[in-house]
C-alpha positions in Angstrom: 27.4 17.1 17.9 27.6 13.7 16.2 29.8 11.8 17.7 31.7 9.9 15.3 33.3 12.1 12.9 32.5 9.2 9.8 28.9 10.1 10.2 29.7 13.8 9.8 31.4 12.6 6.3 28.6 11.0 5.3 26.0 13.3 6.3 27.6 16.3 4.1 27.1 13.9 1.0 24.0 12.7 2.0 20.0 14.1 1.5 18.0 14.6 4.1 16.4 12.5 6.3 12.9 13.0 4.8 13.9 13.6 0.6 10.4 13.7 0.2 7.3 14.0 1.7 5.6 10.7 2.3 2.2 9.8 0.5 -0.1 9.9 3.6 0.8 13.5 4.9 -0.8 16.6 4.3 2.0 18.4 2.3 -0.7 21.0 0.4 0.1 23.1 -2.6 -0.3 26.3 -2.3 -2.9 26.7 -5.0 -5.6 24.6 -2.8 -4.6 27.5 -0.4 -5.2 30.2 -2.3 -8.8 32.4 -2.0 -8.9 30.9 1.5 -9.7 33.7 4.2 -6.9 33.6 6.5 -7.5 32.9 10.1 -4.5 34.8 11.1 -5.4 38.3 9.9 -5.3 39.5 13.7 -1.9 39.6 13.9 1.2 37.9 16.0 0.4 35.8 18.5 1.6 36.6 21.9 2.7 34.7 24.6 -0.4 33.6 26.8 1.2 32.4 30.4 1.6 35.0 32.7 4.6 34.4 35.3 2.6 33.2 38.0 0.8 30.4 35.3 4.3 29.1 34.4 4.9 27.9 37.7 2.1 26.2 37.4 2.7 22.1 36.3 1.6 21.6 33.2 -2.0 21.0 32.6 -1.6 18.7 29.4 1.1 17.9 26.8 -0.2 20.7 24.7 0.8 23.1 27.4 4.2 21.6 28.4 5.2 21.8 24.4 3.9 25.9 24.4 6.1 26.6 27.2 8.6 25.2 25.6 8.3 27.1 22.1 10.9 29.1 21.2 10.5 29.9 17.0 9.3 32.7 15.5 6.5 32.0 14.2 6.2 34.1 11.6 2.3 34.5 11.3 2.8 37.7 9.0 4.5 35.6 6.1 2.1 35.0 3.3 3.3 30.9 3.4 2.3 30.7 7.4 -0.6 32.4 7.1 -1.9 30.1 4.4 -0.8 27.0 6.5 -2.8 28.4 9.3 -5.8 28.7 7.3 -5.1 25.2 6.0 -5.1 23.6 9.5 -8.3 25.9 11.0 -10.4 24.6 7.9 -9.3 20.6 8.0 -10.5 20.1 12.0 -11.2 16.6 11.3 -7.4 15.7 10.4 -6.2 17.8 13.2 -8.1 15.8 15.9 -7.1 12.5 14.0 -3.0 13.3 14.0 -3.2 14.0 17.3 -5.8 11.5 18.6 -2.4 8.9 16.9 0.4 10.6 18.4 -1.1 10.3 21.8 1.3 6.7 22.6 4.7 9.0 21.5 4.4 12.7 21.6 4.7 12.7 25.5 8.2 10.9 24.9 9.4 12.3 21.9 9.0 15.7 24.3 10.8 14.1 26.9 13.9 13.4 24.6 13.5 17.1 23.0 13.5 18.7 26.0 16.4 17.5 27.7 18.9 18.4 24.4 17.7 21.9 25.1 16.1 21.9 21.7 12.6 23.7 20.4 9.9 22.0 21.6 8.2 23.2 17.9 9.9 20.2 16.7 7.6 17.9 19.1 5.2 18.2 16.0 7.1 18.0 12.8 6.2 14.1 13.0 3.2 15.6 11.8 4.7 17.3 9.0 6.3 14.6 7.9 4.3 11.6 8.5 1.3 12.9 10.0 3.1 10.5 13.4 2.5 7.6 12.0 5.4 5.4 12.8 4.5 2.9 9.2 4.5 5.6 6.5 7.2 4.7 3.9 7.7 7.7 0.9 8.6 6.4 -2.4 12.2 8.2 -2.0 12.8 5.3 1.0 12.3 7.4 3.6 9.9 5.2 6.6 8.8 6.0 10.3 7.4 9.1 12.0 10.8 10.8 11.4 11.2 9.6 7.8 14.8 8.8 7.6 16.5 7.6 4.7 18.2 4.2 4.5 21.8 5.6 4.8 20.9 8.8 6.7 19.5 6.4 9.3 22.4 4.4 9.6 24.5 7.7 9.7 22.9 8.0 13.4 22.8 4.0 14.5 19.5 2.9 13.3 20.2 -0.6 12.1 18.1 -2.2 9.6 17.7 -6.0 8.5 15.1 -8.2 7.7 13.5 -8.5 11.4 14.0 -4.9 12.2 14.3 -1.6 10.5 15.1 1.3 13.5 14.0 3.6 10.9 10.8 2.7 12.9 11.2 2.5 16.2 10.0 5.2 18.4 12.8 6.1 20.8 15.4 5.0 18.9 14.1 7.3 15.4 13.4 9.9 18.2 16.7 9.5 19.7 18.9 9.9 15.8 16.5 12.7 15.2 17.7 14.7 18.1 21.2 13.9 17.3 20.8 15.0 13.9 19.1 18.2 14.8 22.1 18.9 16.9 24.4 18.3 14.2 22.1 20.4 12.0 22.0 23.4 14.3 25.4 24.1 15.4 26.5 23.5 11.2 24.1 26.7 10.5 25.0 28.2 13.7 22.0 28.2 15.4 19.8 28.7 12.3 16.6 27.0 13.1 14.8 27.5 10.0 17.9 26.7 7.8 18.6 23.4 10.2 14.7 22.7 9.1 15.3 23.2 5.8 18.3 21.1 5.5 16.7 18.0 7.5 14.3 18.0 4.6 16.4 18.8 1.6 20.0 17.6 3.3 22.6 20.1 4.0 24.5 19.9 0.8 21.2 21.4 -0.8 20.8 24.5 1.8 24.8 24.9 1.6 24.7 25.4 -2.0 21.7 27.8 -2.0 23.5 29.7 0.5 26.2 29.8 -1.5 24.8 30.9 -4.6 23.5 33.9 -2.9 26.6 34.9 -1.3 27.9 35.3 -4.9 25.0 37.6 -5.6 25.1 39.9 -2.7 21.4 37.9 -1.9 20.2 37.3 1.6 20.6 34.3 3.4 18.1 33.4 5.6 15.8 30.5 4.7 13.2 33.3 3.3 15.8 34.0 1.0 17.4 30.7 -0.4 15.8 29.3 -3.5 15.2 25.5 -2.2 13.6 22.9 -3.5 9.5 23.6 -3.7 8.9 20.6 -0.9 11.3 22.5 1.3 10.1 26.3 0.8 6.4 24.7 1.9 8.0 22.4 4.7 9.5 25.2 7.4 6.4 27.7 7.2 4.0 24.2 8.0 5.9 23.5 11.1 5.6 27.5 12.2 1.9 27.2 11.3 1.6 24.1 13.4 3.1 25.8 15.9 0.8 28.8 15.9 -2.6 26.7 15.5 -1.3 24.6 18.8 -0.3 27.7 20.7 -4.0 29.1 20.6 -6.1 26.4 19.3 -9.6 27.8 20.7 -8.3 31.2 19.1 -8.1 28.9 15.5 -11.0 26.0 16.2 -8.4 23.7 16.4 -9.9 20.1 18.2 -6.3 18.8 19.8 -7.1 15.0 21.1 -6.6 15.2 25.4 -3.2 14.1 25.7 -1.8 13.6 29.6 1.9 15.3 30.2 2.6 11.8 31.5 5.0 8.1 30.0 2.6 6.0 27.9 4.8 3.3 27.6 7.7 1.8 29.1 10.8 -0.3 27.7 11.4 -4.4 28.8 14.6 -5.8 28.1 13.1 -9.7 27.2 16.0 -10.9 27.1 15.6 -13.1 24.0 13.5 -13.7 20.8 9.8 -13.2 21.5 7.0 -13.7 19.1 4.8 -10.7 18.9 1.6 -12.2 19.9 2.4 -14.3 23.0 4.0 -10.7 24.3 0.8 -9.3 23.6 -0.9 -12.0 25.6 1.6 -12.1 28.5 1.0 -8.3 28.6 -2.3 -8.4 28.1 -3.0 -6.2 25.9 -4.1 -6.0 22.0 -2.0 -7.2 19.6 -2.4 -4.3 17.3 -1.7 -2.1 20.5 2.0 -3.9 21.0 2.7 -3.5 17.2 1.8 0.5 17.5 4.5 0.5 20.4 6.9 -1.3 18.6 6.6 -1.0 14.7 10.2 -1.3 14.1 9.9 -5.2 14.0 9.1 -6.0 10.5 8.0 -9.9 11.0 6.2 -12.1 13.7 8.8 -11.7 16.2 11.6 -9.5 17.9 14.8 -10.0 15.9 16.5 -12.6 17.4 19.8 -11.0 17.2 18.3 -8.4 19.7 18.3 -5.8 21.0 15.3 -7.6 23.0 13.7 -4.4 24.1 9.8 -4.1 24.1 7.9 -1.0 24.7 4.7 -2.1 27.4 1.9 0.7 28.1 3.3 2.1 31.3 0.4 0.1 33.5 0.9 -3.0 31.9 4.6 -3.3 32.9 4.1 -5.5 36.0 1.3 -8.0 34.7 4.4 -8.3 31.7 6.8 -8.8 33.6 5.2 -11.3 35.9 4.0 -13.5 33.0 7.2 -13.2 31.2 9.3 -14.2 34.2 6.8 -18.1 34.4 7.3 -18.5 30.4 10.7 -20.7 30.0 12.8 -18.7 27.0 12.6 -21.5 24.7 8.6 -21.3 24.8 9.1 -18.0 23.7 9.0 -18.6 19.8 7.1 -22.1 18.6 9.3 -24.5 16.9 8.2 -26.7 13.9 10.0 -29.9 12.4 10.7 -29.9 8.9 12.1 -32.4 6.7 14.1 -31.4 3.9 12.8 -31.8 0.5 14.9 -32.4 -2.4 15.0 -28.9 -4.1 15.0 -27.4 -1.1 17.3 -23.9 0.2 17.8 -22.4 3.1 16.0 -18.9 1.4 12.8 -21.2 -0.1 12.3 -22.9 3.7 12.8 -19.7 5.4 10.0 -17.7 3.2 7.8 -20.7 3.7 8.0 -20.4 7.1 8.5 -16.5 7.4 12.0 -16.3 9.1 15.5 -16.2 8.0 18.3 -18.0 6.9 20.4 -16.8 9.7 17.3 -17.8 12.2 17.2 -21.1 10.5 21.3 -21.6 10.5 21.3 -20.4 14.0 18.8 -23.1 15.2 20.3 -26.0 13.7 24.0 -25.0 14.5 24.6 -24.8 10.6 27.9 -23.1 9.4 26.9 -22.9 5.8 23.6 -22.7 3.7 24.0 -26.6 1.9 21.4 -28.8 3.7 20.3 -32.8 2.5 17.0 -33.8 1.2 16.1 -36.5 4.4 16.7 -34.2 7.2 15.5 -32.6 9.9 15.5 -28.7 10.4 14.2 -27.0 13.8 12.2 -23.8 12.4 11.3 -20.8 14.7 7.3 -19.9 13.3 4.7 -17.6 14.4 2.3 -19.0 17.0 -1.1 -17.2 15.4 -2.1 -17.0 11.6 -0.6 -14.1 9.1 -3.5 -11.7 10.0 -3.0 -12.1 13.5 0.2 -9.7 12.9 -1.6 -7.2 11.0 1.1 -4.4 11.7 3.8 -6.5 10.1 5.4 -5.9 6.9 4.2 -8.6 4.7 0.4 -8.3 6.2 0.8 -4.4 5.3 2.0 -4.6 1.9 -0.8 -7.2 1.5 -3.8 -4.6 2.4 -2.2 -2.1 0.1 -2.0 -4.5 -3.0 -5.5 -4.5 -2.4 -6.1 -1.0 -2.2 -6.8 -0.3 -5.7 -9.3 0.1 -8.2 -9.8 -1.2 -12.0 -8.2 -4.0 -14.4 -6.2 -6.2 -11.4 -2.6 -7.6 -13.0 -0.1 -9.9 -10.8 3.0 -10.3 -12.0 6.1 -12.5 -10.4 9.5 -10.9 -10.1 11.9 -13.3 -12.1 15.2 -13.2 -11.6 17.3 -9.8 -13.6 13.6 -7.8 -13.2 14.2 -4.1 -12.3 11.0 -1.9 -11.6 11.3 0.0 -14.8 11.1 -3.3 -16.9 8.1 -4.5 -15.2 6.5 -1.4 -14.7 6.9 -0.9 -19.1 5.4 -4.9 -19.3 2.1 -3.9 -18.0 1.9 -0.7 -18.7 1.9 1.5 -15.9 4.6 3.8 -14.7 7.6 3.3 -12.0 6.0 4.9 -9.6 2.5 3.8 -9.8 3.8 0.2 -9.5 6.0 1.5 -6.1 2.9 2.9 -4.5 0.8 -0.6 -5.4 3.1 -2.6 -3.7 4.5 -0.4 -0.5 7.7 0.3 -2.1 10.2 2.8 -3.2 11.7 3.1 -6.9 15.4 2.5 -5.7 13.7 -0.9 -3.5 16.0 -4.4 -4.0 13.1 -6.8 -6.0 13.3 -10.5 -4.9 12.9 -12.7 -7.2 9.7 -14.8 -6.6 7.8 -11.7 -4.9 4.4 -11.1 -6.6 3.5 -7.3 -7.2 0.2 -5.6 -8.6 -0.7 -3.3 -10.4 -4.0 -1.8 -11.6 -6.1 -0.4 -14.6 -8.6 1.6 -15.7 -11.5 -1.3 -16.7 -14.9 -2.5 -16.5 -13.3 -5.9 -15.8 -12.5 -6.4 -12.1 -11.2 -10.3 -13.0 -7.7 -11.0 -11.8 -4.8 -11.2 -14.2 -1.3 -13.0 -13.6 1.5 -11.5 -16.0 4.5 -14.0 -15.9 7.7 -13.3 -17.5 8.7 -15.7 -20.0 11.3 -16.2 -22.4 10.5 -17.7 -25.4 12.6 -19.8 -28.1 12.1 -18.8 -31.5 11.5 -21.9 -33.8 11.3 -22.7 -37.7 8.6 -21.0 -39.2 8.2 -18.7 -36.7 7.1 -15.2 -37.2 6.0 -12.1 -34.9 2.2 -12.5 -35.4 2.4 -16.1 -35.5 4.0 -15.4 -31.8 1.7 -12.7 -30.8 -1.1 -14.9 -31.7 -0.1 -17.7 -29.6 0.5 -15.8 -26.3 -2.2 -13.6 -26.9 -0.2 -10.4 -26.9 0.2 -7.7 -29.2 3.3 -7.5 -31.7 4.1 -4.0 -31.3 5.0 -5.4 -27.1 7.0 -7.9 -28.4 8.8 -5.2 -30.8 8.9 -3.2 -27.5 10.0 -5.3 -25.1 13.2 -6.9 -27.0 14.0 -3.6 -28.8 13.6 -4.5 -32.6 12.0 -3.6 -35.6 8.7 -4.6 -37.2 10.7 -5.2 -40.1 13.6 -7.7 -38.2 14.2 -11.3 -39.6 13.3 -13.3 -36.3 16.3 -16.5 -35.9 15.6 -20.0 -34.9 17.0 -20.3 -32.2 16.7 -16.4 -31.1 15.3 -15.6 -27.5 12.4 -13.3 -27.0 11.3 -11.8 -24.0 7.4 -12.0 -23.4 5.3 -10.8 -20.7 2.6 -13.2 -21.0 -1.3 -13.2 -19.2 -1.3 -16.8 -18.1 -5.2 -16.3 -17.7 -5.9 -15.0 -21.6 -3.1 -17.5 -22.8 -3.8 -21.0 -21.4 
């Protein structure tokens, strides 16, 4: 049950933890389905162990989560059968989602397992984020469980600048447990209804219920009329299920997994930067930031919690090198001296930290600082793309995913998505998936996005918003022709007519190409 009755409150207002299905995971309509020959035509699956093989330790993880299923699978439904086929056809994903939840499936198991829950729900990760602990929907749902900002925070999982929770393996593991036990006992047991309400939230399933009632309908998840992201979402899991619990049966390649801890948690103590862990540990850096993607910078948050996940062989040589390092060589320091102009927020970007970081270190009580002084900064030891896992280095690569016409434009303060999205011509959600974000994201003024078109020219282009003075003599193509834009945009833009008397004085709001303009 959850155990403060606020969250309960909040959570029968609130979606679901995953209101849509992120970008990178598989999520297939049904039409790409359809015309497939169905792998399942034998029949139900039965149970394989006999009694004298369940006493038997488990020979992998694969075989600890099939003792451990409890669902009916369902492999007669049209939906599951279709999934099955799905997963028997696309071998190459299926050995690549579970060659990556090899670091977390043995623990998210572990967790499962002792709430007395279905071990089915070991692999809806997969479902809905094909375990990667990074993906980020554009509804704002991030990490292998895809929780939503305030559904996250409904179950603990604090999120600020240094951290997001959403993100971090045992903890997203821990709130989704706690939500599935809130989720069960509201539909009384109901596995495929609590599965349907994690992804569409139970106000959704409630009223679907509800309706039915009215009509004298039935009311099991086969007979709600849910969202179509939901009526795809239960029978994926069931077919998941069934492809694991015979995968020679279906040709399914399942990456070698050992039923045994990959990692282990360190409490450091205090603030560590990312890569002298990794050092001290010995290990990768990108192998630390796997472990421990909920830190969205450099460093651990240096608020805490100061709790590191260290591959389970790796613990002592950590520990070891940890215990020689003095805590304030933890982080490097820099010396800056304080420019006139300068803020708390424009040093703190500079130097990728934050304010509270920077107040914290200089025993500052307020944000005003004098041009002439000295401020102690916390800064990463390595370069940028040293921390390749961290949230300004991965928003970076995915600006520079795309193909066409390249366009920059600098978020000015006032912008909303929609405004800049209409400026260069490309829709809300396009610009979102450019720039690793979600529609309903806060834009911070000074942050450069991208978007791309459809050209021959692959020359860059920086848009910059600029609001221009009308003066004597001024008239819309004399404008235009100046800025190099087109007058039906500048008609657009400020919401007037072609046939408007422009004022001396008036403001205009232009999105300008710096590059085309001089």
């Amino acid at each position: 049950m959850v155990h403060k009755k606020i969250a309960v409150a909040v959570l029968a207002a609130t979606v679901g933890a995953c209101a849509q299905m992120p970008d990178n995971s598989i999520a297939p309509d049904k039409q790409n389905l359809q015309g497939e020959e169905t792998v399942a035509a034998a029949g139900p699956s039965a149970d394989v162990l006999k009694p004298a093989e369940k006493a038997l330790p488990p020979a992998d993880i694969w075989d600890r989560l099939r003792r451990g299923f409890r669902l009916d699978r369902r492999v007669d439904h049209p939906k599951v059968k279709d999934y099955i086929a799905y997963f028997s056809r696309n071998e190459g994903y299926m050995a690549r989602v579970t060659e990556r939840s090899r670091r977390y499936i043995f623990h998210v198991a572990e967790q499962l397992e002792q709430s007395n829950m279905p071990l089915e729900l070991a692999l809806l990760p997969i479902v809905e984020s094909a375990y990667d602990p990074f993906a980020y929907s554009h509804a704002r749902a991030s990490g292998m469980w895809q929780f939503i900002p305030a559904t996250g925070r409904s179950f603990g999982l604090h999120q600020n600048w240094w951290y997001d929770g959403r993100r971090d393996v045992d903890e997203s593991t821990r709130a989704a447990v706690q939500y599935f036990t809130y989720l069960s006992e509201r539909f009384d047991g109901d596995w495929e209804l609590a599965l349907a309400a994690y992804n569409a939230g139970e106000g959704t399933v409630r009223r679907a219920i509800e309706r039915n009632q009215r009509r004298g309908l039935g009311t099991s998840f086969w007979d709600l009329k849910l969202p179509r992201e939901t009526q795809r979402y239960v029978p994926q899991l069931l077919a998941l299920a069934e492809v694991v619990s015979r995968p020679d049966y279906y040709r399914i390649p399942l990456h070698d997994v050992a039923n045994e801890p990959y990692y282990t948690s360190v409490d450091v103590g205090t603030q560590i930067d990312l890569a002298q862990a990794a050092n001290l540990a010995d290990i990768e850096m990108e192998e630390l930031q796997l472990l421990n993607p909920a830190f969205n910078r450099w460093a651990t948050d240096p608020n805490g919690d100061h709790r590191l996940l260290i591959p389970v062989e790796k613990r002592e040589t950590f520990e070891a090198a940890l215990a020689e390092l003095p805590k304030d060589q933890r982080v490097t320091w820099q010396r800056y001296t304080i420019a006139r102009g300068d803020t708390l927020s424009t040093i703190a970007r500079r130097y990728e930290t934050s304010v509270a970081a920077i107040r914290e270190a200089n025993k500052l009580r307020g944000n005003n600082i004098r041009a002439g002084k000295t401020l102690l900064i916390p800064s990463a030891s390595g370069p940028a793309g040293q921390y390749a896992y961290a949230l300004d280095q991965r928003v970076k690569r995915h600006q520079s995913s795309g193909s066409g016409h390249k366009a920059s434009y600098t978020v000015q303060p006032g912008d909303t998505l929609w405004g800049i999205a209409r400026s260069l011509n490309v829709s809300v959600r396009q610009l979102a998936s450019w720039n690793s974000m979600a529609a309903g994201d806060t834009l911070r003024p000074g942050r450069t996005l991208v978007a791309y078109a459809d050209s021959g020219s692959n020359s860059d282009r920086t848009t910059r918003k600029l609001s221009y003075r009308v003066r004597n003599g001024d008239s819309l193509y004399r404008i235009a022709s100046r800025f190099s834009i087109d007058v039906d945009d500048i008609l657009r833009w400020n919401r007037i007519s072609k046939s408007s008397y422009l004022q001396p004085g008036q403001r205009l709001t232009l999105f300008v190409d710096s590059a085309a303009s001089g």
